[in-house]
C-alpha positions as CSV (number, residue, x, y, z in Angstrom):
1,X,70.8,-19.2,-25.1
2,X,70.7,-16.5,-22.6
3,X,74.5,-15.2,-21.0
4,X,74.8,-13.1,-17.7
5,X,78.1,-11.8,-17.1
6,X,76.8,-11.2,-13.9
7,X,74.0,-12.4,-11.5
8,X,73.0,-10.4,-8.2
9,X,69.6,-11.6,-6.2
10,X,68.0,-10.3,-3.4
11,X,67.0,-13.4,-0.9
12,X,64.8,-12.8,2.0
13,X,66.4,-13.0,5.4
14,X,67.1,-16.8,6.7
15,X,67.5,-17.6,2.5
16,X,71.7,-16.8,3.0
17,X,72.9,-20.2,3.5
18,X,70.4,-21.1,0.2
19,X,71.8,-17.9,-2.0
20,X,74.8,-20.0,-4.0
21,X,73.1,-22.7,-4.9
22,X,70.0,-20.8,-6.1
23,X,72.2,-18.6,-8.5
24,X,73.9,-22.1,-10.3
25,X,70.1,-23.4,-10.5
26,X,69.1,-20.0,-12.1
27,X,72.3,-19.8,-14.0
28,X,71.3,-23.8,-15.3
29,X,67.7,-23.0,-15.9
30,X,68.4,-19.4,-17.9
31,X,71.2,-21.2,-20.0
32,X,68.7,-23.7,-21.3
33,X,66.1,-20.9,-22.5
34,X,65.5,-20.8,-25.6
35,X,65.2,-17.3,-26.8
36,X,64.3,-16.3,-30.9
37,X,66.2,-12.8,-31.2
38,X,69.3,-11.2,-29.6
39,X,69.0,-8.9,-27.0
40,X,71.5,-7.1,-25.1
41,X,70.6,-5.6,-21.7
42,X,72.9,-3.4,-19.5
43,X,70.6,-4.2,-16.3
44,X,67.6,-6.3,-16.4
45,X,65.9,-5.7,-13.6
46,X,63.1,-7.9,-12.5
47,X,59.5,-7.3,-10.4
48,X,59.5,-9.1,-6.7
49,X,58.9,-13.0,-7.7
50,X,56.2,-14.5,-4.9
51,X,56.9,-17.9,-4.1
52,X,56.0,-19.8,-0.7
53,X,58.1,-19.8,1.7
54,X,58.1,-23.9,1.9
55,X,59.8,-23.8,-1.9
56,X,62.9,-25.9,-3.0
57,X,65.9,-23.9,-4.5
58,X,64.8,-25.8,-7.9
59,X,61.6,-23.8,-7.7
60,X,62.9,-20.7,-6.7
61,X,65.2,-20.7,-9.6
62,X,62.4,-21.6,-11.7
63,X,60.4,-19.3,-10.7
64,X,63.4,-16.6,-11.3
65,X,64.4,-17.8,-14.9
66,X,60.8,-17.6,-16.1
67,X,60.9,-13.8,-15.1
68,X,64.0,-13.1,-16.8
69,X,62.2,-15.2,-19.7
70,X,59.4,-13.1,-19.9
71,X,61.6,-10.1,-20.5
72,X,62.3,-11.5,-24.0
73,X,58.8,-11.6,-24.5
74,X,57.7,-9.6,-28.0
75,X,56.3,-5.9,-27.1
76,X,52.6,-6.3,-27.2
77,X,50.9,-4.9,-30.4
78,X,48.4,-2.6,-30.0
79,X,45.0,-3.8,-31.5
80,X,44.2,-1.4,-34.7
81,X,40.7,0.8,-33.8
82,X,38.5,2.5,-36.5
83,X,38.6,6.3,-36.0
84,X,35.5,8.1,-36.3
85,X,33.7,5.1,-34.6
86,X,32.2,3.5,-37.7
């Protein structure tokens, strides 16, 4: 489970009258994550999310819960090299 104490989005313009019901959906959607490990983030911050203009406020809080999903992601691991080229 995943808890925000607090949720702020950045809608285009015309999106104002869609912002509430976006935040409950991503609220919903980020709830039912499952997530392995406990993390605690003062501000997670997330890259612009692309979706068409012509999308539901279900998708656009999909869209949204999968980013903040992806921050729980495991660090990549770097790939071991040989030194000395051998």
């Amino acid at each position: 489970m995943i808890a925000i104490d607090t949720l702020s989005l950045r809608l285009p313009a015309g999106f104002e009258h869609r912002a509430e019901r976006i935040g409950r959906l991503v609220g919903d959607a980020i709830a039912d994550l499952d997530v392995t490990e406990s993390r605690a983030f003062d501000r997670l911050a997330l890259p612009a999310i692309h979706v068409e203009r012509s999308a539901n406020d279900a998708q656009i809080a999909t869209a949204i819960a999968h980013a903040v999903r992806c921050q729980f992601a495991p660090p990549a691991t770097p790939t071991p090299t040989r030194e000395g080229g051998r």
